[in-house]
Backbone bond lengths (Angstrom), bond angles and torsions (degrees), N, CA, C in turn:
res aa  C-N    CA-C-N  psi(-1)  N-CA   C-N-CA  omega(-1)  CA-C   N-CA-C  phi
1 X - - - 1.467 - - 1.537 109.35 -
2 X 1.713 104.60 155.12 1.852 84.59 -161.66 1.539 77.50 -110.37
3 X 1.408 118.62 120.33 1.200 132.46 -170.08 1.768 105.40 -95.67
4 X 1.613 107.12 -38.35 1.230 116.41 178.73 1.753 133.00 -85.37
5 X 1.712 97.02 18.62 1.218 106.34 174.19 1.256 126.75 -75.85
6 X 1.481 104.48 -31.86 1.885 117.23 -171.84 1.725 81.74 -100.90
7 X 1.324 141.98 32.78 1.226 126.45 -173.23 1.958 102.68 -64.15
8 X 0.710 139.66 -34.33 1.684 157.18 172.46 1.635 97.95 -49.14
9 X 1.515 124.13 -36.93 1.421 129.85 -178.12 1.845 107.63 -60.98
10 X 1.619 91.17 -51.91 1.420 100.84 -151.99 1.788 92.77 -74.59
11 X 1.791 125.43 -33.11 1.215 112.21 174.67 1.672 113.62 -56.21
12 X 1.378 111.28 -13.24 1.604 111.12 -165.83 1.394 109.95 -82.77
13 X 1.457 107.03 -40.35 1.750 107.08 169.03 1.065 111.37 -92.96
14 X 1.265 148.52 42.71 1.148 173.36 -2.40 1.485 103.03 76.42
15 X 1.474 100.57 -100.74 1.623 107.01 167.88 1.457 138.99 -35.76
16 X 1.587 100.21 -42.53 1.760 133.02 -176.57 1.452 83.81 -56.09
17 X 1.368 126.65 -58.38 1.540 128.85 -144.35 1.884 92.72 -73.72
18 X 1.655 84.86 -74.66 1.655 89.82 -164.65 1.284 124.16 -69.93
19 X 1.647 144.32 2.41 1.404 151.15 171.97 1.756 103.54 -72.32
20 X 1.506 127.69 -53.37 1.758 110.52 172.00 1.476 106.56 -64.51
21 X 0.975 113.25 -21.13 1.918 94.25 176.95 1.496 115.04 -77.84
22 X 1.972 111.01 -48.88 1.479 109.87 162.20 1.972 110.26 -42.97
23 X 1.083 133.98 -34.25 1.459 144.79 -155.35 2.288 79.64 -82.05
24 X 1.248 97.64 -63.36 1.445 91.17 -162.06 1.789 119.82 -57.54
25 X 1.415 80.20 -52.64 1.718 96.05 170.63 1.686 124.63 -40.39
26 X 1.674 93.36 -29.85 1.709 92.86 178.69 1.308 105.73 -99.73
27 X 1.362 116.88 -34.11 1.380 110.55 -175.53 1.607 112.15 -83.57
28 X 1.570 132.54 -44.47 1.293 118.09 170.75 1.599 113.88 -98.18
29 X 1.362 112.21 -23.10 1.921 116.46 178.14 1.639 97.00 84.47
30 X 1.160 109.34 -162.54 1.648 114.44 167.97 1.112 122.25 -109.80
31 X 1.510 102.79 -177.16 2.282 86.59 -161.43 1.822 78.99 -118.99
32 X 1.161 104.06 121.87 1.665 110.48 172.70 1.536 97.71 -72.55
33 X 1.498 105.78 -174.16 1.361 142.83 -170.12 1.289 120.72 -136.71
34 X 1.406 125.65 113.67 1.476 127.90 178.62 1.503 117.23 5.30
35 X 1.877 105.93 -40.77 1.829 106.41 -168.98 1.879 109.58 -77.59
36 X 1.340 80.66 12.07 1.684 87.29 -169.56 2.138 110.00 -135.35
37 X 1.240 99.79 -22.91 1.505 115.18 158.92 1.352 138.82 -107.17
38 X 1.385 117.74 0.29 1.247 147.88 -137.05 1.409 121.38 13.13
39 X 1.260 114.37 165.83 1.399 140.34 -167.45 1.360 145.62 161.29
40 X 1.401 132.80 -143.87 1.366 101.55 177.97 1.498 98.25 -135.42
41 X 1.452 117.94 178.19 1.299 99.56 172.68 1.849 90.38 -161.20
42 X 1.765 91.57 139.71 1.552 104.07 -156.92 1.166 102.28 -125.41
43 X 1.651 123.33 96.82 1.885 109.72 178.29 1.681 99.97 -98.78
44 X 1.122 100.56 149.14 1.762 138.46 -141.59 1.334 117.22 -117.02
45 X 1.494 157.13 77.53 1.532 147.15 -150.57 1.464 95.74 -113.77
46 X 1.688 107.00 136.43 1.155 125.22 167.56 1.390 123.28 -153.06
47 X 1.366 146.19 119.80 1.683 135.03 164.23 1.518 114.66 -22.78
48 X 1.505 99.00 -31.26 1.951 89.71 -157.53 1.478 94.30 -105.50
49 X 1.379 116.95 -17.83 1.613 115.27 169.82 1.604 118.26 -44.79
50 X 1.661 127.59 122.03 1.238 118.65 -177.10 1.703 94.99 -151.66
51 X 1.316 117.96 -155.78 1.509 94.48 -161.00 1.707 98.49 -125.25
52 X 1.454 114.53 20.80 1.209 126.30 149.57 1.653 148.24 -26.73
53 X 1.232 148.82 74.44 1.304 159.43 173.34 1.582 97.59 5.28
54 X 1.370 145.68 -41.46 1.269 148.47 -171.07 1.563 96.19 -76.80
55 X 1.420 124.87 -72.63 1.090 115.80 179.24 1.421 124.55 -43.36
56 X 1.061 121.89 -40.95 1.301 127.60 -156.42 1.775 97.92 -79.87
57 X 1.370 117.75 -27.27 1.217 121.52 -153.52 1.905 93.20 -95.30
58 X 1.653 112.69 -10.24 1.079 113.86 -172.29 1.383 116.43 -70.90
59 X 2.012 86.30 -56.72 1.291 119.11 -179.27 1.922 113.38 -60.09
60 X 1.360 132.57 -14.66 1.169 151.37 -173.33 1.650 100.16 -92.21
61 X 1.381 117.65 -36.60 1.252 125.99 -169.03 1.650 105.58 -75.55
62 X 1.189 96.74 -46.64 1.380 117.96 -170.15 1.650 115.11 -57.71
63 X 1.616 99.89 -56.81 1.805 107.96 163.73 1.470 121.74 -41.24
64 X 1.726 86.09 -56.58 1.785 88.53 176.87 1.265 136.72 -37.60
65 X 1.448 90.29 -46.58 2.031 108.00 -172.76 1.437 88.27 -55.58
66 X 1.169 138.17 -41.65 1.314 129.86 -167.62 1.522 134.10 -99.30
67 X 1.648 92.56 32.71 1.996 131.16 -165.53 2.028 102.68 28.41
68 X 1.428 81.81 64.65 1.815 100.11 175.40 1.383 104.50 -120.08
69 X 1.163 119.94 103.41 1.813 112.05 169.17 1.443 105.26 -97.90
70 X 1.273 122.57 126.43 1.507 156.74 159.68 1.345 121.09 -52.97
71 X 1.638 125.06 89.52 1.583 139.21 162.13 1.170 114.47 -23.67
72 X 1.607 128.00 -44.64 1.059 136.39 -130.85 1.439 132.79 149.12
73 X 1.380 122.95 122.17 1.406 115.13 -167.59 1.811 84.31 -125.03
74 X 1.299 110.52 145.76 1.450 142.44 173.96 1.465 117.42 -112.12
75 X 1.146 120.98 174.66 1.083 114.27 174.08 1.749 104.98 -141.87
76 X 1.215 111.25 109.72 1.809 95.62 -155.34 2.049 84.36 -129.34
77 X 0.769 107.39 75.25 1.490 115.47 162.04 1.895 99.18 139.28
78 X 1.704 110.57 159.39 1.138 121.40 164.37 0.883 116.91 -20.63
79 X 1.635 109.96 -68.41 1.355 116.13 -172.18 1.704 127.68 -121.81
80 X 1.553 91.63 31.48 1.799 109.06 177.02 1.013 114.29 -134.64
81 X 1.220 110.21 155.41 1.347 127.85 -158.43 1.817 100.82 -136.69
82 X 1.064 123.92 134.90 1.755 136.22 -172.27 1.457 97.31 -117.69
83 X 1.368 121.42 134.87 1.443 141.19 -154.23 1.769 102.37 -132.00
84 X 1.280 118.43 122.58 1.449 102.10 175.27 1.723 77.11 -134.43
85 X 1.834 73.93 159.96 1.848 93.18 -165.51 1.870 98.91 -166.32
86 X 1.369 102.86 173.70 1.782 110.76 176.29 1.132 97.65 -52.38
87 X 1.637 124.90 -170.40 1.255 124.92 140.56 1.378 127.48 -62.44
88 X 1.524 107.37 142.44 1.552 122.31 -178.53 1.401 122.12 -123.66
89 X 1.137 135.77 137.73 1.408 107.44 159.45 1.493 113.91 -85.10
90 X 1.987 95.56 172.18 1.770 93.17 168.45 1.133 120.00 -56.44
91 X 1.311 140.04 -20.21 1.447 127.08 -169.07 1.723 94.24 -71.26
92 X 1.412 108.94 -84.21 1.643 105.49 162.07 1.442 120.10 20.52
93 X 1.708 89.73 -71.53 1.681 97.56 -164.17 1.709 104.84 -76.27
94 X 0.892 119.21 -60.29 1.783 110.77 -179.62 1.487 118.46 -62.32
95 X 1.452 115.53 -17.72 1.588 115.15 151.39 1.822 116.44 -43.29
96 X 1.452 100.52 -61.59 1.406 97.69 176.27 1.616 114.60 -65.52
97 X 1.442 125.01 -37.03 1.405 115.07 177.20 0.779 137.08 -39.06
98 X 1.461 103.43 -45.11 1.748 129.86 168.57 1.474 119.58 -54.25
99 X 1.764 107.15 -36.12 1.611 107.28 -178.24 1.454 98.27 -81.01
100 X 1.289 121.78 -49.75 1.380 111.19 174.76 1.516 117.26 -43.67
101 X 1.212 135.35 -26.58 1.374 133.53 -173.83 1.385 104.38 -80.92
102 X 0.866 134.60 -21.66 1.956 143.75 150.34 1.326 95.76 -22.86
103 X 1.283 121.26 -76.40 1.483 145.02 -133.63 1.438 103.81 -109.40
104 X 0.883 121.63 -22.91 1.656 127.07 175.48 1.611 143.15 -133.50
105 X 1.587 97.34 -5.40 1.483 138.42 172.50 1.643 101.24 51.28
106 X 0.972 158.52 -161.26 1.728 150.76 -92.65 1.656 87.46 -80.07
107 X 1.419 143.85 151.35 1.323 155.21 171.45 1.283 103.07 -151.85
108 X 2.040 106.15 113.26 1.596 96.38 -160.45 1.908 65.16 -108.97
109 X 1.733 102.84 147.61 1.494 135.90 168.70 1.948 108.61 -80.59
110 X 1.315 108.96 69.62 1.661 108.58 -179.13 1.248 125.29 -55.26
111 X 1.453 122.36 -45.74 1.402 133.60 154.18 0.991 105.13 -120.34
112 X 1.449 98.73 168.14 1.896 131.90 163.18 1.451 104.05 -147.39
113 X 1.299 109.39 131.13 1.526 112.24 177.18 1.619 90.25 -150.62
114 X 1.562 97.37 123.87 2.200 98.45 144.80 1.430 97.76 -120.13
115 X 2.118 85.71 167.98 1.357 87.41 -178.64 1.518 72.67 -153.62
116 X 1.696 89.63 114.29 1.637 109.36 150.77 1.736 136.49 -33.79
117 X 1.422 123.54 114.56 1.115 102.05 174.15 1.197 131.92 -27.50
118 X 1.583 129.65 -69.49 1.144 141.60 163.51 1.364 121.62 20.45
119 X 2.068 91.29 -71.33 1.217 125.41 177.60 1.928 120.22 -69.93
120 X 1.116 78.74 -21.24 2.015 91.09 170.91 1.295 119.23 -78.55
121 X 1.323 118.22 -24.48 1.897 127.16 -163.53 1.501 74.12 -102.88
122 X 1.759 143.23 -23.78 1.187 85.27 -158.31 1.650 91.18 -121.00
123 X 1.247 116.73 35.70 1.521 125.21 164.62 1.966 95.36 -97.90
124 X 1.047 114.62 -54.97 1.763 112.72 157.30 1.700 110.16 -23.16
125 X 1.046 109.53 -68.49 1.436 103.84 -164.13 1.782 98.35 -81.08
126 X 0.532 135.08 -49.30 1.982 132.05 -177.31 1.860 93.83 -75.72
127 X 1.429 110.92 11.67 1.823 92.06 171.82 2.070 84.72 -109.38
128 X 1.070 109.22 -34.16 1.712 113.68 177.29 2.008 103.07 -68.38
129 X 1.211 119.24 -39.64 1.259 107.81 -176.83 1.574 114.97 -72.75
130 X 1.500 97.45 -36.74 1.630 99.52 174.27 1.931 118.07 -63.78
131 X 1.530 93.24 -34.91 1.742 86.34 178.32 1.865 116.11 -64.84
132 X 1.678 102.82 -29.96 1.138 105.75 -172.03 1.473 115.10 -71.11
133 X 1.248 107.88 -23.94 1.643 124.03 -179.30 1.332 120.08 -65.61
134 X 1.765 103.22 -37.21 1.741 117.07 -169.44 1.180 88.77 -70.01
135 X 1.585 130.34 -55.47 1.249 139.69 -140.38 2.220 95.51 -79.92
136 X 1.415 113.88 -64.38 1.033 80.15 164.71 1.525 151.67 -69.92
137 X 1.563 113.71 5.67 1.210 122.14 170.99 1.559 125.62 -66.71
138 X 1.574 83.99 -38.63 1.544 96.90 -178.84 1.562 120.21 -74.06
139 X 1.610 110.89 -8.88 1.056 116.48 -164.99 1.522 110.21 -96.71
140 X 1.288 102.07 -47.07 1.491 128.40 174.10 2.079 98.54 -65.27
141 X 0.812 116.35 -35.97 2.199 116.51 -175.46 2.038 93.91 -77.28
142 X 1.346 108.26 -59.44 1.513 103.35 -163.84 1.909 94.21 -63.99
143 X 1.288 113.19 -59.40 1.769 112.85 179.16 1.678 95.39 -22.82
144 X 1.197 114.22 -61.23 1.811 115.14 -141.68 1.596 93.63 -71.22
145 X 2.085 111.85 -55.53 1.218 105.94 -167.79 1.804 101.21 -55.96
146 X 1.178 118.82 -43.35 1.903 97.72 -155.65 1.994 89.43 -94.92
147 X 1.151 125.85 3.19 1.361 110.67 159.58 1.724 93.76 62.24
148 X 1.326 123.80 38.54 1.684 134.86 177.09 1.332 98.53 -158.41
149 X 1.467 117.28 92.93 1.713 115.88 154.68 1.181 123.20 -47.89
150 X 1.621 128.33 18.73 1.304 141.59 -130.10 2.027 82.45 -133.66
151 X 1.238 108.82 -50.17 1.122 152.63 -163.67 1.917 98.30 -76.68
152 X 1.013 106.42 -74.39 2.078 116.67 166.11 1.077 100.21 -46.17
153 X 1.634 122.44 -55.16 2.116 107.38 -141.68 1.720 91.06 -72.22
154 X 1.898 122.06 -43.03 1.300 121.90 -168.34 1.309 102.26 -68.38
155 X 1.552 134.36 -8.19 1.186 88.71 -174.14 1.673 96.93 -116.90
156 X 1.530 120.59 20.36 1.044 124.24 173.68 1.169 129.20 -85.57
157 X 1.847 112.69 -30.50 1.196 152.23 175.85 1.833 94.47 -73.42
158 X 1.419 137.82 -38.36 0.926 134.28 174.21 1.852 115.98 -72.27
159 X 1.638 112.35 -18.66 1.032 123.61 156.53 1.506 125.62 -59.69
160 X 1.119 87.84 -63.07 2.103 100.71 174.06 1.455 93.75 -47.29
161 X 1.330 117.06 -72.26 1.558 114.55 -162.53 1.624 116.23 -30.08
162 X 1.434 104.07 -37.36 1.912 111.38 -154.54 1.868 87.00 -94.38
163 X 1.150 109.50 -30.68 1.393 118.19 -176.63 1.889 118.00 -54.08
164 X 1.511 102.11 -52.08 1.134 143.12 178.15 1.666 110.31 -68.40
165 X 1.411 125.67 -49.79 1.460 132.74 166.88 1.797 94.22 -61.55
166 X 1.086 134.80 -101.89 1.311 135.32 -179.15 1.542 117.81 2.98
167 X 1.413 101.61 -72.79 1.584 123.01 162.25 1.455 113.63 -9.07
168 X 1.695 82.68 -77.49 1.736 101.00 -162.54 1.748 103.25 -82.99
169 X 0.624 105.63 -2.29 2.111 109.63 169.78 1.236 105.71 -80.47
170 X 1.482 126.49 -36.20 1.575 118.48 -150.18 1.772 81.82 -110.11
171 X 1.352 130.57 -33.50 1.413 112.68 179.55 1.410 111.46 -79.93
172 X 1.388 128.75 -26.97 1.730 120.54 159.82 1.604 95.33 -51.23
173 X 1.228 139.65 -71.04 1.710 139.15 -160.82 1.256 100.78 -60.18
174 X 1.595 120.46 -18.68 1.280 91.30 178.17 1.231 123.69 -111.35
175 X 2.027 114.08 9.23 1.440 119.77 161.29 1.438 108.10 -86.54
176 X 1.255 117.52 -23.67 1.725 120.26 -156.59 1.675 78.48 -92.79
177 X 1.661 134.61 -93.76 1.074 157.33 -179.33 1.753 127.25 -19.64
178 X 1.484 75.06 -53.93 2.025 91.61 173.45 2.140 83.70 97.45
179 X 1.053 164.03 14.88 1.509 167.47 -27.15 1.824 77.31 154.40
180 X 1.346 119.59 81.70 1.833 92.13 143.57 1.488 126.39 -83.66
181 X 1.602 91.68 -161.34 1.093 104.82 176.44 1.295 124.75 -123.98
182 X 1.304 141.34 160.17 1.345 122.72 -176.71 2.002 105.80 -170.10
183 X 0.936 118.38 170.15 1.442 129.47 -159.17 1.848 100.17 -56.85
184 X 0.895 118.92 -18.58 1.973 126.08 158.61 1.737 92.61 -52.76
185 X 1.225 109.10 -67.92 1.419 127.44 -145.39 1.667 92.09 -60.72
186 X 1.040 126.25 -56.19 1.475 136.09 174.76 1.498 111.27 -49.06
187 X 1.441 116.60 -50.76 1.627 114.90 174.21 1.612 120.47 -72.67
188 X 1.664 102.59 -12.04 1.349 100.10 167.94 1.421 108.43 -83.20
189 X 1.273 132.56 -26.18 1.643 135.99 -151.61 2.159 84.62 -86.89
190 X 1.145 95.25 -61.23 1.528 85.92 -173.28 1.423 131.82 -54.95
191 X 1.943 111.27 -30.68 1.793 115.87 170.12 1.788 94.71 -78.60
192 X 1.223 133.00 -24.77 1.490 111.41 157.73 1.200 148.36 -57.07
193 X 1.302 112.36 -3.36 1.369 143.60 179.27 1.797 108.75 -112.73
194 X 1.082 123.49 -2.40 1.136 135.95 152.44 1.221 128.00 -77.48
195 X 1.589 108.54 -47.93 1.275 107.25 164.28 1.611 132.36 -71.19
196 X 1.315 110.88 -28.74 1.328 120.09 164.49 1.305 122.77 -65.57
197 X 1.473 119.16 -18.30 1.419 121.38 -169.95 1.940 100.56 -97.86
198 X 1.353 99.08 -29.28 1.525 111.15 177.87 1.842 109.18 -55.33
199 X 1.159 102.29 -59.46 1.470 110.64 -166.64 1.573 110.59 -54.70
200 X 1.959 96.71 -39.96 1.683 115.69 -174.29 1.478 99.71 -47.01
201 X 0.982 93.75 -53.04 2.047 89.52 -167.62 1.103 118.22 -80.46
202 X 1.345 120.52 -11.44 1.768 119.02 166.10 1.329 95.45 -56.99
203 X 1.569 122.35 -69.09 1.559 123.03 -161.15 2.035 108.12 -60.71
204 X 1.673 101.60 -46.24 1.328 78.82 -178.82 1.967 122.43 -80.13
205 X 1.090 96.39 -9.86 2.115 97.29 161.70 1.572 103.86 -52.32
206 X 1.662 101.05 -61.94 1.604 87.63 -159.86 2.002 117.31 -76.23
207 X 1.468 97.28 2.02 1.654 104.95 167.20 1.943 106.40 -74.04
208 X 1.355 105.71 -40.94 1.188 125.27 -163.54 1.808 92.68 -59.16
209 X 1.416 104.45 -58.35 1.461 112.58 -171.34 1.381 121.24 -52.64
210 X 1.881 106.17 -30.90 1.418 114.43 -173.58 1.107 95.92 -82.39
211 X 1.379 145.63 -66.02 0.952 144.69 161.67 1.867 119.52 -6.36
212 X 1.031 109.95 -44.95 1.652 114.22 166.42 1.825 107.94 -60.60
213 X 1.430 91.13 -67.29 1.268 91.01 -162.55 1.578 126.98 -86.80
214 X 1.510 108.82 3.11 1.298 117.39 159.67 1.634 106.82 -120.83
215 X 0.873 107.45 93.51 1.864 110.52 172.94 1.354 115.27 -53.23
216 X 1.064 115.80 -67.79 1.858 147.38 -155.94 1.758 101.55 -70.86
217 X 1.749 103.81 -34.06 1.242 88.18 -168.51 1.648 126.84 -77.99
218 X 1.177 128.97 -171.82 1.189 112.06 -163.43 1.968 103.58 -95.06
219 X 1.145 116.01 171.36 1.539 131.91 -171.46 1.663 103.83 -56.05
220 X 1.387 98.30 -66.46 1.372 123.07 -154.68 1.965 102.10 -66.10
221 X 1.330 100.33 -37.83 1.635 98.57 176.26 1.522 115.16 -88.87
222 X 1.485 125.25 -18.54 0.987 112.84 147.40 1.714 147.95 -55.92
223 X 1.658 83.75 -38.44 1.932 96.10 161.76 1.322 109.40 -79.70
224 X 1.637 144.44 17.49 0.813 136.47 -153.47 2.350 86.82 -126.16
225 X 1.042 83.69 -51.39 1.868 109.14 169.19 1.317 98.07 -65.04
226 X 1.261 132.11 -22.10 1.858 104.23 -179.54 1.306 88.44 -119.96
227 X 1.496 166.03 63.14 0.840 166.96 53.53 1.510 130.56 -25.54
228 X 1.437 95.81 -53.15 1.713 93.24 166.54 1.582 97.86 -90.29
229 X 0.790 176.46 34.73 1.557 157.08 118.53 1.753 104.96 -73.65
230 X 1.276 116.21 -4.44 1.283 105.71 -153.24 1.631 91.79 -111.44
231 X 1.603 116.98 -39.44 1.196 140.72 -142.17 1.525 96.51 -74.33
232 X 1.644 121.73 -39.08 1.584 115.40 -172.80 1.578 101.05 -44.64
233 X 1.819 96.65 -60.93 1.505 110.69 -154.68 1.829 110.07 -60.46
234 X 1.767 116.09 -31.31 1.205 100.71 164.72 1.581 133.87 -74.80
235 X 1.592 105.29 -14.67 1.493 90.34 171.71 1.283 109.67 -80.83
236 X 1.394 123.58 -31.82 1.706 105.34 173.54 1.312 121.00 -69.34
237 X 0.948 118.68 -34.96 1.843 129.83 170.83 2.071 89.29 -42.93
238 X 0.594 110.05 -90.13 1.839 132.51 -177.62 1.680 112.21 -37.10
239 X 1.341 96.63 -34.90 1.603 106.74 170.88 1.646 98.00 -56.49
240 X 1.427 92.53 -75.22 1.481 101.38 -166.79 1.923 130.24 -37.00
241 X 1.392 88.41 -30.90 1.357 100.50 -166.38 2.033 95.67 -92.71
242 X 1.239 119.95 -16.62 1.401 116.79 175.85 1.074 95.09 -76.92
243 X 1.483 127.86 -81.50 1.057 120.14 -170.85 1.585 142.45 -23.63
244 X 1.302 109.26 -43.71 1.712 127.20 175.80 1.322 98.41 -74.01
245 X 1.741 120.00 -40.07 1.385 86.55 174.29 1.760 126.56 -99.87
246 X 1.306 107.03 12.05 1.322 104.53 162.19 1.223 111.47 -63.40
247 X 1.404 124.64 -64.81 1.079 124.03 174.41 1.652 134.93 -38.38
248 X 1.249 116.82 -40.38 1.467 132.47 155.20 1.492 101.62 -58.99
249 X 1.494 132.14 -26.46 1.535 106.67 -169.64 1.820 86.10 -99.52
250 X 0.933 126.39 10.55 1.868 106.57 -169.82 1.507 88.98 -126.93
251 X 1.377 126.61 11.29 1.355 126.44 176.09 1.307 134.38 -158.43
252 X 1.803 110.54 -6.99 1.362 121.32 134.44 1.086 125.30 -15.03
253 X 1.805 121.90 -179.08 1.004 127.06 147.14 1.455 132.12 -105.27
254 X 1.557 135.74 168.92 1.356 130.42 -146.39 1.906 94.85 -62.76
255 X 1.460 110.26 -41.20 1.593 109.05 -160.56 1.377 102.41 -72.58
256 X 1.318 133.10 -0.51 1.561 111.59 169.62 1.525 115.33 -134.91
257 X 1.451 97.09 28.25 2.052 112.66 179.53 1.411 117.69 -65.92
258 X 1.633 94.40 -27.06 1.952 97.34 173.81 1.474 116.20 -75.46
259 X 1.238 101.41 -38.71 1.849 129.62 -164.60 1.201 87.11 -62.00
260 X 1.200 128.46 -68.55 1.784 131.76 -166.10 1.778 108.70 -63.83
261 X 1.307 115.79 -31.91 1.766 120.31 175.74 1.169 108.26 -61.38
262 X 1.920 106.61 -43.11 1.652 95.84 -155.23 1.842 82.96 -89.50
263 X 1.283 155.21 -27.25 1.430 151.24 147.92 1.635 104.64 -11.78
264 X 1.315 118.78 -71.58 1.117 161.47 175.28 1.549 112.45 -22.64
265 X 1.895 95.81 -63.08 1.403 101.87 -167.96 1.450 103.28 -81.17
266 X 2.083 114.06 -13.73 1.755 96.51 -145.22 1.624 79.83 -97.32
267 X 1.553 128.16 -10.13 1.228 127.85 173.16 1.536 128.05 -48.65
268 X 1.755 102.22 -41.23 1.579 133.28 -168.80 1.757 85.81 -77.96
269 X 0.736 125.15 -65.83 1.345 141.92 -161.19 1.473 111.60 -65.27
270 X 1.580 109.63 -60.10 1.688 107.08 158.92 1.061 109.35 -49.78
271 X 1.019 150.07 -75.97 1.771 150.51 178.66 1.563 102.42 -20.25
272 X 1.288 119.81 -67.86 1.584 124.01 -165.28 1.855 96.63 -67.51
273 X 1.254 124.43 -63.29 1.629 100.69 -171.75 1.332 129.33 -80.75
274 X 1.327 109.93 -5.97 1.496 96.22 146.55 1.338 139.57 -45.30
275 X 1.354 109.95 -58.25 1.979 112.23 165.84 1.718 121.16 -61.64
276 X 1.811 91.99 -36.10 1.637 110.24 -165.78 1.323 121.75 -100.62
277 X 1.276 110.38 -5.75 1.384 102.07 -179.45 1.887 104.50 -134.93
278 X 1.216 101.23 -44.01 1.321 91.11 171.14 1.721 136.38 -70.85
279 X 1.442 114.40 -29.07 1.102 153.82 -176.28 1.387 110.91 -59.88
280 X 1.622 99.76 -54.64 1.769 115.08 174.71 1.732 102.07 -59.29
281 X 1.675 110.53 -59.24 1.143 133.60 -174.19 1.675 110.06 -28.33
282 X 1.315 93.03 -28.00 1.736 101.10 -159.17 1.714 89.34 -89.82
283 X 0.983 94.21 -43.73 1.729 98.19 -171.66 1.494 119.32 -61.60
284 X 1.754 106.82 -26.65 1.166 116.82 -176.59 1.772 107.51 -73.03
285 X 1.214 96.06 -49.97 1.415 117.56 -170.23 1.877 105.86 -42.39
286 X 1.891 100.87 -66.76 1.227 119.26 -175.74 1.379 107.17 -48.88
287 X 1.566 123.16 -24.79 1.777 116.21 -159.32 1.366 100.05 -92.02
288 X 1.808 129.37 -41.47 1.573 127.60 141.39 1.365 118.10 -21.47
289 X 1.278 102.20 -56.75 1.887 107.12 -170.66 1.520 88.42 -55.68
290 X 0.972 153.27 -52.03 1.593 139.83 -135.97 1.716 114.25 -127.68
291 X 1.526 82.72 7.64 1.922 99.18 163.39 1.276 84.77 -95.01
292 X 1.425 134.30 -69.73 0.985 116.13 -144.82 1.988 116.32 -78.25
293 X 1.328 117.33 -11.54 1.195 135.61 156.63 1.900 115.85 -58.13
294 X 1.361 100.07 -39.14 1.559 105.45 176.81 1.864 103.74 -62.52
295 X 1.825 96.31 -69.12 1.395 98.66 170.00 1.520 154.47 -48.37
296 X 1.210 92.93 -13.30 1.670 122.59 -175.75 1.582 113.48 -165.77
297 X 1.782 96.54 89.16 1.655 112.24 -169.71 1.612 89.59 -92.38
298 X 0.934 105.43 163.83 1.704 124.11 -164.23 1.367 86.96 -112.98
């Protein structure tokens, strides 16, 4: 199947997708999370705790009296509820426990955690050094295995791409939504880039292979032959792994519903630029290589 004919299509939804997220990312950025601004974060157990507008408006009331404004209330168990807020101390926090026990009688305090700014700028900078690291790893491992830097930049550029969709999804959710981000969100962005880099080298091995064993034939129908031989096994490969986590995101629990979306989205997305974005990439690249070989023969 000549998959790489509309290749110009697939750069277009390509663009369609990832240009409002580039638009959001510059104009609003993303909305971090205490593990990245610091703060504290206080999960809360009660029988009568549920994820109700009354409660929540109780438990909000309650901070206040004690000039505490509330990030965010979750609901991360039956009967718990996870609280993010500025920094507090413990006294702070069992001050309010106590008022809550007015209104709701025994309130057992499960955690308490702050986390110093300090400590937030510098999970920021080691979450930017780690992306820069994957990205040149991956670039520098595919270069060496196919011995074609031709081979690294497409499938690095297929990195950015899945990198870049993710990005701009979670900073629209998090101007439209209020959606941060937080050290989940980072371990999802980096195993998403695993999967995209996984699929890359299935398709470019079996280009590599044709390439052996058909010399003469041409570029474009060879990437066209390891795409469809390749393509059954990645949509079921990709099936499998959406599916389980759809299901984990529509039946999870509240504290890891983002973690599993942004899993989720870089899964949908790894799947598609592997065939569609990197694949073309190669084709684009090779048809330069042999303009400029036509134009300037050695």
């Amino acid at each position: 199947m000549d998959f790489m004919r509309i290749k110009w299509l697939y750069f277009s939804i390509s663009a369609v997708i990832i240009l409002p997220g580039i638009f959001s990312l510059v104009a609003w950025g993303l909305k971090p999370a205490i593990d990245f601004t610091g703060g504290a974060i206080v999960e809360i157990k009660n029988e009568k705790f549920n994820d109700t507008d009354r409660v929540k408006n109780q438990i909000i009331q309650a901070y206040e009296s004690q000039g505490i404004k509330l990030e965010s209330i979750q609901k991360s168990g039956p009967v718990n509820l996870t609280l993010r807020m500025k920094p507090i101390s413990s006294q702070q926090s069992t001050t309010v426990t106590q008022q809550l026990e007015k209104d709701f009688g025994k309130v057992e305090e499960v955690k308490f955690e702050t986390i110093g700014p300090i400590l937030g700028q510098e999970l920021i900078s080691k979450t930017l050094i780690a992306m820069i690291l994957a990205t040149g790893l991956i670039l520098f491992y595919i270069t060496y295995q196919f011995h074609n830097k031709m081979y690294g930049l497409c499938a690095t550029a297929a990195t950015i791409h899945d990198s870049l969709v993710i990005l701009g999804v979670f900073s629209l959710l998090g101007h439209f939504k209020g959606i941060e981000i937080d050290t989940l969100f980072v371990t999802a962005l980096l195993t998403s880039l695993s999967f995209s880099v996984h699929d890359t080298v299935v398709v470019f091995d079996r280009i590599r292979e044709s390439l052996k064993k058909f010399p003469k034939a041409g570029f474009t129908d060879l990437v066209n032959k390891a795409v469809s031989e390749t393509m059954s096994r990645s949509v079921n490969n990709s099936l499998t792994i959406i599916f389980m986590l759809t299901a984990l995101w529509l039946l999870g629990g509240e504290t890891i519903k983002w973690f599993v979306f942004a899993l989720l989205v870089g899964s949908i997305t790894g799947a598609y630029s592997s065939p569609f974005v990197a694949t073309p990439l190669l084709i684009v690249w090779n048809d330069i290589k042999n303009r400029r070989k036509k134009f300037n023969p050695v």
